[in-house]
C-alpha positions as CSV (number, residue, x, y, z in Angstrom):
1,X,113.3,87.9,127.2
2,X,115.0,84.7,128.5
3,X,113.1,81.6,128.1
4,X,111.9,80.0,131.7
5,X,114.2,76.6,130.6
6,X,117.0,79.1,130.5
7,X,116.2,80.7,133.3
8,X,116.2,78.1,136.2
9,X,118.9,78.7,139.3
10,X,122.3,76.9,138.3
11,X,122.5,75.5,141.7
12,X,119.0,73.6,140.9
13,X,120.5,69.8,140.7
14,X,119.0,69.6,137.2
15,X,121.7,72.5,135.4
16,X,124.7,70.0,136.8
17,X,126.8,68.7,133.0
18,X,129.1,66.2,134.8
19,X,128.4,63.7,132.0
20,X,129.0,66.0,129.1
21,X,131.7,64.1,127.4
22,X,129.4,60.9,127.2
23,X,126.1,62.7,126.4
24,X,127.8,64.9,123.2
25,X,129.1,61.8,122.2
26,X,125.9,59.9,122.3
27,X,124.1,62.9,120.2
28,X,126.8,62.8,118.0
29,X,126.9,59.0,117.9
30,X,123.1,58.7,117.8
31,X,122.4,60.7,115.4
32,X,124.6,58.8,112.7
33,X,122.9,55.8,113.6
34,X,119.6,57.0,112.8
35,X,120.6,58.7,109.9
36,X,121.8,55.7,108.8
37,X,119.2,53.1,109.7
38,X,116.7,55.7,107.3
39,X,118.6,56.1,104.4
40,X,117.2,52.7,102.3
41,X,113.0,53.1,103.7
42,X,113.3,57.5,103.1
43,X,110.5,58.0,100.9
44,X,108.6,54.8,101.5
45,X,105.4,54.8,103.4
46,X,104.9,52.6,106.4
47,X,103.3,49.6,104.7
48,X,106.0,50.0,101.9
49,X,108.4,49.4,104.6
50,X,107.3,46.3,105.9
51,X,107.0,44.6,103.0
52,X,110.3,45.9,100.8
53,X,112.3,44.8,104.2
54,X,110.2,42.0,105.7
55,X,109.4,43.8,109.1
56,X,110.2,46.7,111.0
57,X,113.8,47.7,109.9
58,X,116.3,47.2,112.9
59,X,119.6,46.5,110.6
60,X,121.5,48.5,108.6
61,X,120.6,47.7,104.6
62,X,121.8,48.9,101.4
63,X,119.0,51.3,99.8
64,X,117.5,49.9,97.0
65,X,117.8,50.9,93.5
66,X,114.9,52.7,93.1
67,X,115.6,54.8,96.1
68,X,114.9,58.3,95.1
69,X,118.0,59.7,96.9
70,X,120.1,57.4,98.8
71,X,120.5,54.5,95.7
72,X,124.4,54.2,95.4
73,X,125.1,53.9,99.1
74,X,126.1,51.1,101.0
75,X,124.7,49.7,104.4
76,X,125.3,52.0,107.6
77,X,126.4,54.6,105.4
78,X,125.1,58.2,106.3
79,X,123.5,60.6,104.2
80,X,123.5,64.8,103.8
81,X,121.6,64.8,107.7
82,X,124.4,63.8,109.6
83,X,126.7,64.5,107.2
84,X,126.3,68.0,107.4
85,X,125.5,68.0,111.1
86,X,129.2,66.8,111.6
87,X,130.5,69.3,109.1
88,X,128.6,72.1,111.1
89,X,129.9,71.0,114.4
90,X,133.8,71.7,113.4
91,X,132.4,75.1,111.9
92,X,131.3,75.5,115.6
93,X,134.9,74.5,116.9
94,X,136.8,76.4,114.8
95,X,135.3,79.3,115.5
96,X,135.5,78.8,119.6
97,X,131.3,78.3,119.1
98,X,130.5,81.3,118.1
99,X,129.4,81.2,114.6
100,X,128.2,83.7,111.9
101,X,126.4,83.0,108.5
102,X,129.1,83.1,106.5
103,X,130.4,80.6,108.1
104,X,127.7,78.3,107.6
105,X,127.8,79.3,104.2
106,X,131.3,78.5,103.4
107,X,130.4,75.0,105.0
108,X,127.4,74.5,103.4
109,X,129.5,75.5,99.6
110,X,131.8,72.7,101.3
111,X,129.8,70.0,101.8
112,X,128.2,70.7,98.0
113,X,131.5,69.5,96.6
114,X,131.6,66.3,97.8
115,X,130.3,64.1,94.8
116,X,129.0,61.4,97.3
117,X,126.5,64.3,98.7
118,X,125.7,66.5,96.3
119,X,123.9,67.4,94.0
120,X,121.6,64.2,94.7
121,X,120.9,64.7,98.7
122,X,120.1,67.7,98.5
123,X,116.5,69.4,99.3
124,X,114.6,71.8,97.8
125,X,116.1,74.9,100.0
126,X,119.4,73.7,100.0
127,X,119.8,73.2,96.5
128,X,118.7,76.6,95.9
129,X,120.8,78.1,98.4
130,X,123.9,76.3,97.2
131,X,122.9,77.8,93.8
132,X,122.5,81.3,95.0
133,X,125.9,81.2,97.5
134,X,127.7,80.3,94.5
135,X,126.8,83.2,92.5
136,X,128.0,85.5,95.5
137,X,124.2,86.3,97.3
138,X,124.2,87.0,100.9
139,X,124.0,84.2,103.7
140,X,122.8,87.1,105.9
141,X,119.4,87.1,103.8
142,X,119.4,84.8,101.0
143,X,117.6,82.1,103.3
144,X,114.5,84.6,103.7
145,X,114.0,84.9,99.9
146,X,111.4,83.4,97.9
147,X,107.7,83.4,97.8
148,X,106.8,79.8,97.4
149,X,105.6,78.2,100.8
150,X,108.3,75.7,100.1
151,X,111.3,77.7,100.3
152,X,113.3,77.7,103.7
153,X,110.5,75.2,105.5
154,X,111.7,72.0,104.7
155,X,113.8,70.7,107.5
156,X,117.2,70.7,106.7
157,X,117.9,73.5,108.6
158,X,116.9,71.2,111.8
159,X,118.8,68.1,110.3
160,X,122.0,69.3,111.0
161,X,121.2,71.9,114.0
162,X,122.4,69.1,116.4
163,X,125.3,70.9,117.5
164,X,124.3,74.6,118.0
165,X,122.8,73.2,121.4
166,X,125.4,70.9,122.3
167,X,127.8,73.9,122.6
168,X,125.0,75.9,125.0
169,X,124.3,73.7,127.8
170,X,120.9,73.8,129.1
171,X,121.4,77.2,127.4
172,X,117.1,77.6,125.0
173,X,118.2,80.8,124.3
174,X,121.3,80.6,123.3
175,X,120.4,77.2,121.4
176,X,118.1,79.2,119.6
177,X,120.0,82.3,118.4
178,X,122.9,79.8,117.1
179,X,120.3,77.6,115.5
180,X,118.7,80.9,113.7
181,X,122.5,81.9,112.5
182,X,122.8,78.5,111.1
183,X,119.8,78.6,109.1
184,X,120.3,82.6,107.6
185,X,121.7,81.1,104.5
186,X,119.1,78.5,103.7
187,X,116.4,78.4,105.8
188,X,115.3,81.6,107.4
189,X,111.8,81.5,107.9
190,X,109.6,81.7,110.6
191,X,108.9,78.1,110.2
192,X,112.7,76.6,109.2
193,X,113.7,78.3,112.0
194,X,111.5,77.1,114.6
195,X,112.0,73.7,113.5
196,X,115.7,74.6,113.9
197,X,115.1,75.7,117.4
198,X,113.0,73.1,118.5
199,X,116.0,70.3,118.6
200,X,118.8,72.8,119.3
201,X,117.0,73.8,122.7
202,X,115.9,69.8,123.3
203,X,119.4,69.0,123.0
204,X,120.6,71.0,124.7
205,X,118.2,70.4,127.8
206,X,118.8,67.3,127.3
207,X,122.4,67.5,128.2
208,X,121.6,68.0,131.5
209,X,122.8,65.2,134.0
210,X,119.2,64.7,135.4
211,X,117.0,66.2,132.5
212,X,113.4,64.6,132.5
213,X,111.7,64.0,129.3
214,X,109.4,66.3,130.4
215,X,112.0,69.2,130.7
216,X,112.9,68.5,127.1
217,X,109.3,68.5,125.6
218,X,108.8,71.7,126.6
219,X,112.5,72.9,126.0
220,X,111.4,71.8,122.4
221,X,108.2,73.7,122.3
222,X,110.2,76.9,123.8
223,X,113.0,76.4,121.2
224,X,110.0,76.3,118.2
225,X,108.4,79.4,119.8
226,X,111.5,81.4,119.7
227,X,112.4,80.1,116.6
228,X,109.4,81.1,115.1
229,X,109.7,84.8,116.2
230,X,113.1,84.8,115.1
231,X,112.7,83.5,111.7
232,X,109.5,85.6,111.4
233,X,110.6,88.8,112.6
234,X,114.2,89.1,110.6
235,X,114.0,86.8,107.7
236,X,110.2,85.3,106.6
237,X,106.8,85.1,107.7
238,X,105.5,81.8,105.6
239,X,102.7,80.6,105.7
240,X,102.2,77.1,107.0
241,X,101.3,75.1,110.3
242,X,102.7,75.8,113.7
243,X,105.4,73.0,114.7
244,X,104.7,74.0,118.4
245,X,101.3,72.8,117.7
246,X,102.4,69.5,115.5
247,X,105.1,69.2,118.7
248,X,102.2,69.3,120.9
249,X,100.1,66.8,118.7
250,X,103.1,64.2,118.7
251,X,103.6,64.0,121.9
252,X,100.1,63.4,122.8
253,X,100.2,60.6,120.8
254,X,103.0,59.5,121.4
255,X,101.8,59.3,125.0
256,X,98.4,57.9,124.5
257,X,99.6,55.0,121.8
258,X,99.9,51.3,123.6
259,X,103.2,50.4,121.6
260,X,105.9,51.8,119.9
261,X,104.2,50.7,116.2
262,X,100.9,52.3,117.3
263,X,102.8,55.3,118.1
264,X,105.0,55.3,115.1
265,X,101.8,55.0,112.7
266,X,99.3,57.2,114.6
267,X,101.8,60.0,114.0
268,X,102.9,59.7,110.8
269,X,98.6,59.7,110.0
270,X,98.0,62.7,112.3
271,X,101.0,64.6,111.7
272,X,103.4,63.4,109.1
273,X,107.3,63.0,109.0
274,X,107.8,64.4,105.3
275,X,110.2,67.3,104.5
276,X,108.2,70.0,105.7
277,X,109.6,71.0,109.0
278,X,106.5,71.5,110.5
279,X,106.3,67.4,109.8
280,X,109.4,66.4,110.0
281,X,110.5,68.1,113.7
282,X,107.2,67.3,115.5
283,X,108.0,63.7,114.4
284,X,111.1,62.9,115.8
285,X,110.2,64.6,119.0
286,X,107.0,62.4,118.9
287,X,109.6,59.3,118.2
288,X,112.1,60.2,121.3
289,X,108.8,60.3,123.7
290,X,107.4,56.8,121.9
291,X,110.6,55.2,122.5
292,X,111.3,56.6,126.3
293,X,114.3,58.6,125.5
294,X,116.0,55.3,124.6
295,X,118.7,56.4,121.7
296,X,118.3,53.1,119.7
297,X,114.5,52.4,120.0
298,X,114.0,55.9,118.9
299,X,115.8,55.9,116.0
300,X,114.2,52.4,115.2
301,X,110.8,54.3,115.9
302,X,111.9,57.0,113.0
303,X,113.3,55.1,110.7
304,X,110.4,52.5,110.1
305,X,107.7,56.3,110.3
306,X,107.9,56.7,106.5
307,X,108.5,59.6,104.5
308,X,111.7,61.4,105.3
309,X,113.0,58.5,107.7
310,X,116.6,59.4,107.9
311,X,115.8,63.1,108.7
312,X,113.8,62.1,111.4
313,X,115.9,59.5,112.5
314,X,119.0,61.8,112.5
315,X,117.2,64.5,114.1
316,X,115.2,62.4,116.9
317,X,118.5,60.5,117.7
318,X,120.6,63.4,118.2
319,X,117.8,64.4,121.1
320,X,117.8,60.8,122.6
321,X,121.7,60.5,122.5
322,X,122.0,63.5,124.6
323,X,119.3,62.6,127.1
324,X,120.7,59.1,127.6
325,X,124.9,59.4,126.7
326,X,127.1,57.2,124.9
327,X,127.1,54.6,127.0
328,X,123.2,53.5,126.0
329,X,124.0,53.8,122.6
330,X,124.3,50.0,121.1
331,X,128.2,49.7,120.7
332,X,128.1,47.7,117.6
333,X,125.7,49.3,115.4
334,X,127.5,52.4,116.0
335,X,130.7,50.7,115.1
336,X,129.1,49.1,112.0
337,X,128.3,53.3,111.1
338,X,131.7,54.4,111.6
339,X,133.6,51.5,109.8
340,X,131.4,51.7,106.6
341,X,131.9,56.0,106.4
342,X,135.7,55.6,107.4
343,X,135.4,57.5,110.1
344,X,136.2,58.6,113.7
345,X,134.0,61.1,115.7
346,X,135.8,60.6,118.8
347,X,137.8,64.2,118.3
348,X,134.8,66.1,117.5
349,X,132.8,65.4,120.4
350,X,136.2,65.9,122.5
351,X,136.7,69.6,121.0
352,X,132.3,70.1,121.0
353,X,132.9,68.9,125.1
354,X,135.6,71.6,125.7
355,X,133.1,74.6,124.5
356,X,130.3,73.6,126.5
357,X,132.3,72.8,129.5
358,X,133.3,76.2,129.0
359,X,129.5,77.6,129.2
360,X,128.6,75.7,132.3
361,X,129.5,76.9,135.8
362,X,129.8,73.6,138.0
């Protein structure tokens, strides 16, 4: 059964994608930023935070040594997040969108090879996964196995999900069933999943021209619910809390906080931003409704949460650079980003543009 989101008339002014090109970018772009702006306070609480950095973090800084995965990076540098989420999005390209889990395998084997990524970045479920691929398991199943509660719920299934709704337009459903492919190998649980379906569907509301933050809330809560069936019904049911609930929790206080820092610290009390992706998803959402949809205020709003900042941060900004586009995003922080990876994202969101352009009917 189609999801309401997905199944609104495609005359109705809000299904219109004539700013595609800038709002991929701005996920893309946005999403880098944040990633990078939480690699040197991950793992730090809030009051950490102020104190290691003298105030709310707004500038790219060079983690410190004693940071528990990003030590050895330099300023703006990303980390696995975006790093993967860029890595999934040619996966997506080179196969015309349409993805299977070997695929996602084969990138995920890919990205473990890269010294400056691996083995250090690497969570819990993804280490384990990388493990198992290696010895020849199945990326249909071997994301479902396990008994510990731990296995396939952390997040980074949702880290890098970014682009399995950029390539379905407006398109929950379709969001969702590409996020679940993506997270077969690794993270195929009721809960990875829905945390995986949550930001695919909100970005990909979210690329509509007129979306509403309201539309992508609840494109968010309908991407979790799905998700969580999904992940449930064909890979495994884990215990642990519902991120449609958490989603629902953030948000409200998100909405009821006076100021961004009230927000930001309410949330990560009430509901967390850790590696659980019942935390971790709930948060960023929370963070793109405390900062108004505003790509660089949410990613500041993530990054200075605590916990698993640069998840959040990547996560949250790929949401808030698709609801606002490129041409919010602040030009020179995002050059800083690209300049200190040696990089240029301009071709990806170009090729990630022509497949959704494809999926729309304006």
């Amino acid at each position: 059964m189609k999801s309401q989101s997905s199944l609104l008339p495609r005359e109705d002014a809000s299904m219109s994608f004539a700013r595609l090109d800038d709002k991929i970018l701005g996920a893309l772009a946005t999403a880098m930023i944040g990633d990078a702006l939480g690699a040197p306070t991950e793992q730090r609480s809030i009051r950490e935070i102020r104190e290691l950095f003298g105030g709310r973090v707004e500038e790219f800084f060079e983690p410190p040594a004693d940071s528990p995965y990003s030590k050895g990076r330099k300023a703006a540098q990303i980390t696995d997040d975006s790093s993967q989420m860029l890595m999934l999005a040619q996966v997506f390209i080179d196969n015309d969108g349409e993805i299977t889990a070997r695929d996602v395998a084969n990138m995920v084997l890919k990205w473990s090879e890269n010294p400056a990524y691996f083995p250090h970045f690497a969570g819990p479920s993804t280490r384990r996964a990388v493990e198992a691929l290696r010895n020849g398991a199945d990326p249909e199943t071997i994301g479902a196995e396990g008994r510990e509660t731990t296995m396939g719920t952390s997040n980074g299934g949702a880290m890098r999900v970014a682009p399995a709704g950029l390539v379905h337009p407006g398109d929950v459903e379709g969001a969702v069933k590409a996020a679940a492919i993506t997270c077969q190998p690794s993270h195929f649980t009721n809960v990875g999943v829905a945390g995986a379906g949550a930001i695919a569907a909100a970005v990909a509301v979210a690329l509509r021209d007129n979306a509403t933050m309201t539309e992508v809330v609840r494109a968010a809560r309908e991407g979790a619910r799905q998700g969580a069936i999904i992940g449930g019904a064909n890979g495994r049911d884990s215990a642990g809390a519902s991120v449609v609930a958490r989603i629902d929790q953030a948000v409200a206080i998100a909405m009821t906080s006076n100021d961004l820092d009230e927000a930001v610290a309410r949330i990560a009390d009430s509901v967390g931003s850790g590696l659980h992706a019942a935390e971790a998803v709930p948060a960023a959402i929370g963070c793109f409704v405390a900062a108004g949809g505003d790509p660089w205020w949410t990613v500041v709003a993530a990054a200075n949460i605590g916990d698993d900042t640069d998840t959040v941060a990547c996560m949250a900004g790929s949401i808030a650079g698709a609801f606002s586009g490129f041409e919010r995003v602040p030009q020179a922080k995002y050059q800083q980003v690209l300049a200190a990876n040696d990089m240029d994202i301009t071709e990806i969101a170009k090729n990630l543009t022509t497949i959704a352009a494809s999926r729309t009917h304006n």
